[in-house]
C-alpha positions in Angstrom: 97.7 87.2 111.0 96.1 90.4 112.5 92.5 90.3 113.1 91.1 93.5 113.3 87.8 94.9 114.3 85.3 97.6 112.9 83.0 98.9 114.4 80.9 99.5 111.2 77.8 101.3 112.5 79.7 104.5 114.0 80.5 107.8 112.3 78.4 110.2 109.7 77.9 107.1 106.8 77.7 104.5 108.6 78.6 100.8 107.0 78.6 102.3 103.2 82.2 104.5 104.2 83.7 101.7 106.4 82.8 99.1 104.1 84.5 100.8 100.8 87.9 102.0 103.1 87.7 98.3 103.9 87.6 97.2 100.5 90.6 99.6 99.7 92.8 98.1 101.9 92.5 94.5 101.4 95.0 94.5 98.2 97.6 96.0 100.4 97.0 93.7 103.4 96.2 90.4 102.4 97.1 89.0 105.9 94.7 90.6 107.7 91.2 89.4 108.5 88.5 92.2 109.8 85.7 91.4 111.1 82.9 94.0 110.6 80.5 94.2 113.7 76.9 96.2 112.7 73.5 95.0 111.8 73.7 91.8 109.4 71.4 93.3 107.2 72.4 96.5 106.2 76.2 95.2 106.5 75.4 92.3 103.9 73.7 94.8 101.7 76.9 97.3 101.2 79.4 94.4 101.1 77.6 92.7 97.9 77.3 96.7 96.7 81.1 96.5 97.2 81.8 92.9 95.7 82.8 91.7 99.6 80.5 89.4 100.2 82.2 86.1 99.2 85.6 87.5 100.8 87.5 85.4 103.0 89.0 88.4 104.8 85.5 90.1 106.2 83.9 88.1 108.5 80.3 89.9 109.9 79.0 89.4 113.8 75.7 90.8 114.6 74.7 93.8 117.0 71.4 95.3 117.0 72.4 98.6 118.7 74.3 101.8 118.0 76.0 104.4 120.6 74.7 108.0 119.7 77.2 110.2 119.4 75.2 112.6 121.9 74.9 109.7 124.5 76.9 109.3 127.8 79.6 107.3 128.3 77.0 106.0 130.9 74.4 105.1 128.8 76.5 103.1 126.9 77.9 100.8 129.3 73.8 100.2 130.9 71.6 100.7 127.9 73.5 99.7 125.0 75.2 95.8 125.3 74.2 94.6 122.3 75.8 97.9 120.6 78.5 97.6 117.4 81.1 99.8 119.7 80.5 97.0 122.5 80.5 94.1 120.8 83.4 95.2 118.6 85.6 95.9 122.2 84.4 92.6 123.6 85.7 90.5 120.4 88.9 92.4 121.8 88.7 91.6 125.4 88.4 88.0 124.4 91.1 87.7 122.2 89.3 87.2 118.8 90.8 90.4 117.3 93.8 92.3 118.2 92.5 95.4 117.8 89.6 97.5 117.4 88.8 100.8 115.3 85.8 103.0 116.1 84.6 106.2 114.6 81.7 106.7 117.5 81.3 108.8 120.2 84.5 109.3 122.5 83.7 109.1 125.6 81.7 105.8 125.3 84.6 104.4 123.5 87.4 105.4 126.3 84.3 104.4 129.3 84.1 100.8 127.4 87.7 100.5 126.8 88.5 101.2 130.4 85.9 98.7 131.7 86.0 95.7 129.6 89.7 96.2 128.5 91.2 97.5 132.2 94.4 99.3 132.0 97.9 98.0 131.6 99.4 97.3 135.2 101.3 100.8 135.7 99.3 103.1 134.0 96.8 104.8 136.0 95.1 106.9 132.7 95.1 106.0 129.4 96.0 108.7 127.0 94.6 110.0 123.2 98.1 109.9 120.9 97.8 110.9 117.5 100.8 111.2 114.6 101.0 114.8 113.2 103.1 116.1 110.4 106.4 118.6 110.9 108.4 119.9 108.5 110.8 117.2 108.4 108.0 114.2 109.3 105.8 113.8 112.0 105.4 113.4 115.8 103.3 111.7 118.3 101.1 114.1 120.5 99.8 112.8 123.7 97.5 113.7 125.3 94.8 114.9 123.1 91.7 115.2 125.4 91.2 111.9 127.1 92.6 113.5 130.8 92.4 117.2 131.4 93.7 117.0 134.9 96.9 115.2 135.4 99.6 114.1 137.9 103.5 114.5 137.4 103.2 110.9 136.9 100.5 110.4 134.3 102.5 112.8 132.2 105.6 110.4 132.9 103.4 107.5 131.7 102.5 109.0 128.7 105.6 109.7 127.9 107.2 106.2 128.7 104.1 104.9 126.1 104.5 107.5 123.4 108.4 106.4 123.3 107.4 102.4 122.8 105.0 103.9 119.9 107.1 106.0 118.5 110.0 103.6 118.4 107.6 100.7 117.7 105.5 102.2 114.9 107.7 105.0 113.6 110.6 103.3 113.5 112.9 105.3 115.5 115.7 104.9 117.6 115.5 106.3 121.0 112.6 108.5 120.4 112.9 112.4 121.8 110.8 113.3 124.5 109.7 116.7 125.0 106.9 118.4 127.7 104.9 120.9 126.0 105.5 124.3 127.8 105.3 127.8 127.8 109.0 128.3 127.5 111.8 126.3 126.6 114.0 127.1 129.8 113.8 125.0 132.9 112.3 127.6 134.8 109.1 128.1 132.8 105.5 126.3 133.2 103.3 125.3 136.6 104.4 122.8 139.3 102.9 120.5 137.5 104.9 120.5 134.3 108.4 121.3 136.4 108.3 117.9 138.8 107.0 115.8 135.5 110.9 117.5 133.9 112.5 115.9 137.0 110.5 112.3 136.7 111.2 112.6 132.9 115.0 113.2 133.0 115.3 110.4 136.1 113.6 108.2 134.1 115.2 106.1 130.9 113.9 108.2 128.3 115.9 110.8 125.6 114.5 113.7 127.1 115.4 116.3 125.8 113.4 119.3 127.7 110.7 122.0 127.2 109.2 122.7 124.2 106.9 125.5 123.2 103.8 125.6 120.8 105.7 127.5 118.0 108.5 124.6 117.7 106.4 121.2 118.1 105.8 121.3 114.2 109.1 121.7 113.2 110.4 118.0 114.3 112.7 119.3 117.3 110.9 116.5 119.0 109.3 112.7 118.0 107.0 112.6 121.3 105.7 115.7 122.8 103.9 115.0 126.5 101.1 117.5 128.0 97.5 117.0 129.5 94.5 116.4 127.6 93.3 120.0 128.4 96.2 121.4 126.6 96.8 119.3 123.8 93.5 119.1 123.2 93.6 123.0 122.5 96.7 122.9 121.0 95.1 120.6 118.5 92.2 122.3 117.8 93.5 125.3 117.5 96.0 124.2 114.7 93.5 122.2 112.8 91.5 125.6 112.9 94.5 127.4 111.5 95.0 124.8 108.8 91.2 125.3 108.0 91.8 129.3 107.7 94.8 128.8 105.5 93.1 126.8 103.2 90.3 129.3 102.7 92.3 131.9 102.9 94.3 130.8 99.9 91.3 129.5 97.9 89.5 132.9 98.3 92.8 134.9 97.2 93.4 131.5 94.2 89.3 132.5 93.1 89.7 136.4 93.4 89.4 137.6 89.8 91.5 137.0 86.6 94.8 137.3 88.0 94.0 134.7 91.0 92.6 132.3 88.3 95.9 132.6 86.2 98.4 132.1 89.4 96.3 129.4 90.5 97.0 127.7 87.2 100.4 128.9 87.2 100.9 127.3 91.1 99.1 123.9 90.9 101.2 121.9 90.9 103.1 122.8 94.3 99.4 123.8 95.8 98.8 119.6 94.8 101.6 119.2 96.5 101.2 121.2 99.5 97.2 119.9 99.8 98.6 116.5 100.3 101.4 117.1 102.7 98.9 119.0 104.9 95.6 116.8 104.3 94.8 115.6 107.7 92.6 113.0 106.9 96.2 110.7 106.8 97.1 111.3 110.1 93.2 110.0 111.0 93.3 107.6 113.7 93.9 108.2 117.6 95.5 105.7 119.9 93.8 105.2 123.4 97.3 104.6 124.5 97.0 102.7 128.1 94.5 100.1 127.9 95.1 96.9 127.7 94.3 95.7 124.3 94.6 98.6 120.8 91.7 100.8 120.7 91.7 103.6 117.7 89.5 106.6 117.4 88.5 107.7 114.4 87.0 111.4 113.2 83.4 110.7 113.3 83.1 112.9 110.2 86.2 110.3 108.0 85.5 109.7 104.4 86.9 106.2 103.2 90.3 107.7 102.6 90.2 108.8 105.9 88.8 105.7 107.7 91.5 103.1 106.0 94.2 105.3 107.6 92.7 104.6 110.8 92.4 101.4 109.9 96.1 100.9 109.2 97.3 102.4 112.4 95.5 99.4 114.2 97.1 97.6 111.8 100.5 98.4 112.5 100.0 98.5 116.1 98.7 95.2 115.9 102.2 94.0 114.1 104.4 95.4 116.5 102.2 93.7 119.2 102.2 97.5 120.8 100.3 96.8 124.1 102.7 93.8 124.6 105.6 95.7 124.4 104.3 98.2 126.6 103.6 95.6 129.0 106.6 94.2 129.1 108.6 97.5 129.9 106.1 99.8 131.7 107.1 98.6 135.1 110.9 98.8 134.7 110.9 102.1 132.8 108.7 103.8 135.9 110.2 101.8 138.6 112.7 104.0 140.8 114.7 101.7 142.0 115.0 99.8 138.5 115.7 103.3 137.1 118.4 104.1 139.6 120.3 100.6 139.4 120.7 100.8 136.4 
């Protein structure tokens, strides 16, 4: 039985949003306890609002402090002990939940996670991964922001953990590994990305080579590997996009008569498309690395938007993800494993 927990005090609303995406998942997992970690009052207040308060799936523990989202990640570990994000991390570290969902600042979450949670032995960095949609599914990104400089190696650790997630949670079969690049040939990128090729191809893994910007979204690869300064743009820069499209076509959908009648005309497939594309399902970052499940959620999430986060802690929690990783980091980086074999 998962236990999962929420940090309740972080992101725009506050308890009232993570209270109701709570509520709309209990149906749907009726074997999973989550405990809610805020202020008492103000969490007892939206549960009875929300008919929770008698449930035997929410359990409530106390903290009388919140991480702003404009603090340090400093701050955080000296002023703020008694905060929801810290409390909610320690019921990890001592093995009360199995995983921990957040919607608070970032860098306090990765600082706390790091200290109290330590990394897995053979992972020097842990990584942001995130699930976004292709034409023909989705793919794990890694790493979104959490390490803007990286080694050769760090990029072959994220790629050895994005393949556990990917085959763990996504269900597939040896996973296919690409390095974000500007080119697809061999030849193409800085010395950093061409020695991570050679550790990726020596290493266990279904690499299967460069891949540029254009092509990650059209499912030519389930993992795709760079470092947190370029996936970071590379992310922000398509959610942008997305964000111009959307206008685009609801100022051209608006413009006059004729806009108005093929808007009616097209609804149905514009429905369509708006839920394909709607990012607030792919909501919920993996701090792939440490040693217990840590997910990040948009600090701006609606309820919709929260529960997904929700469920990816879920279903890491399931597949027992750190576990797994755990149990095959060290033979998937170790040379001489790798070369026995």
């Amino acid at each position: 039985m998962p236990h999962i927990a929420v940090d309740a005090m972080s992101g725009d609303s506050g308890p009232s949003t993570v209270v109701l995406a709570i509520r709309d998942l209990l149906e749907d997992h009726p074997d999973v306890i989550f405990h809610l970690v805020g202020d008492t009052v103000s969490l007892q207040t939206e549960l009875e609002k929300a008919h929770l308060h008698r449930s035997d799936q929410v359990v409530v523990h106390h903290a009388s402090q919140v991480v702003a989202m404009d603090e340090t990640p400093s701050q955080a570990l000296r002023s703020k002990r008694d905060s929801s994000m810290h409390v909610a991390i320690s019921l990890v570290r001592e093995g009360h939940a199995d995983a921990v969902v957040s919607a608070g600042n970032t860098g306090a979450l990765m600082a706390l996670g790091k200290v109290f949670l330590r990394t897995i032995p053979g992972i020097d960095r842990p990584a942001i991964a995130a699930f976004l949609p292709t034409t023909t599914g989705r793919f794990l990104a890694l790493d979104l922001g959490a390490n803007v400089d990286c080694r050769p190696e760090h990029l072959l650790q994220f790629a050895v953990m994005g393949s556990i997630l990917a085959e763990r949670v996504m269900g597939v079969t040896r996973p296919r590994v690409a390095l974000l690049n500007i080119g697809s040939e061999e030849i193409k990128g800085n010395e950093q990305v061409k020695e991570a090729a050679l550790l990726l191809r020596a290493a266990r893994l279904n690499f299967i080579g460069n891949v540029e910007g254009s092509d990650i979204y059209k499912g030519v690869a389930d993992v795709v590997v760079c470092d947190g300064f370029v996936g970071n743009v590379a992310l922000k820069t398509s959610e942008g996009l997305a964000t111009m499209i959307s206008h685009e076509l609801r100022a051209s959908y608006t413009h006059g008569w004729y806009g108005r009648i093929a808007y009616l005309t097209n609804r149905p497939i514009l429905q369509r498309l708006r839920r394909r594309l709607d990012s607030r399902q792919y909501n919920g970052a993996t701090l792939l690395g440490l040693n217990g499940i840590v997910i990040k959620s948009h600090g701006n999430a609606d309820r919709f938007a929260f529960a997904c986060a929700v469920k990816v802690a879920i279903a890491e929690a399931k597949h027992r993800l750190t576990l797994r990783i755990a149990e095959v980091i060290q033979e998937s980086l170790d040379p001489t494993v790798r070369n026995s074999a």
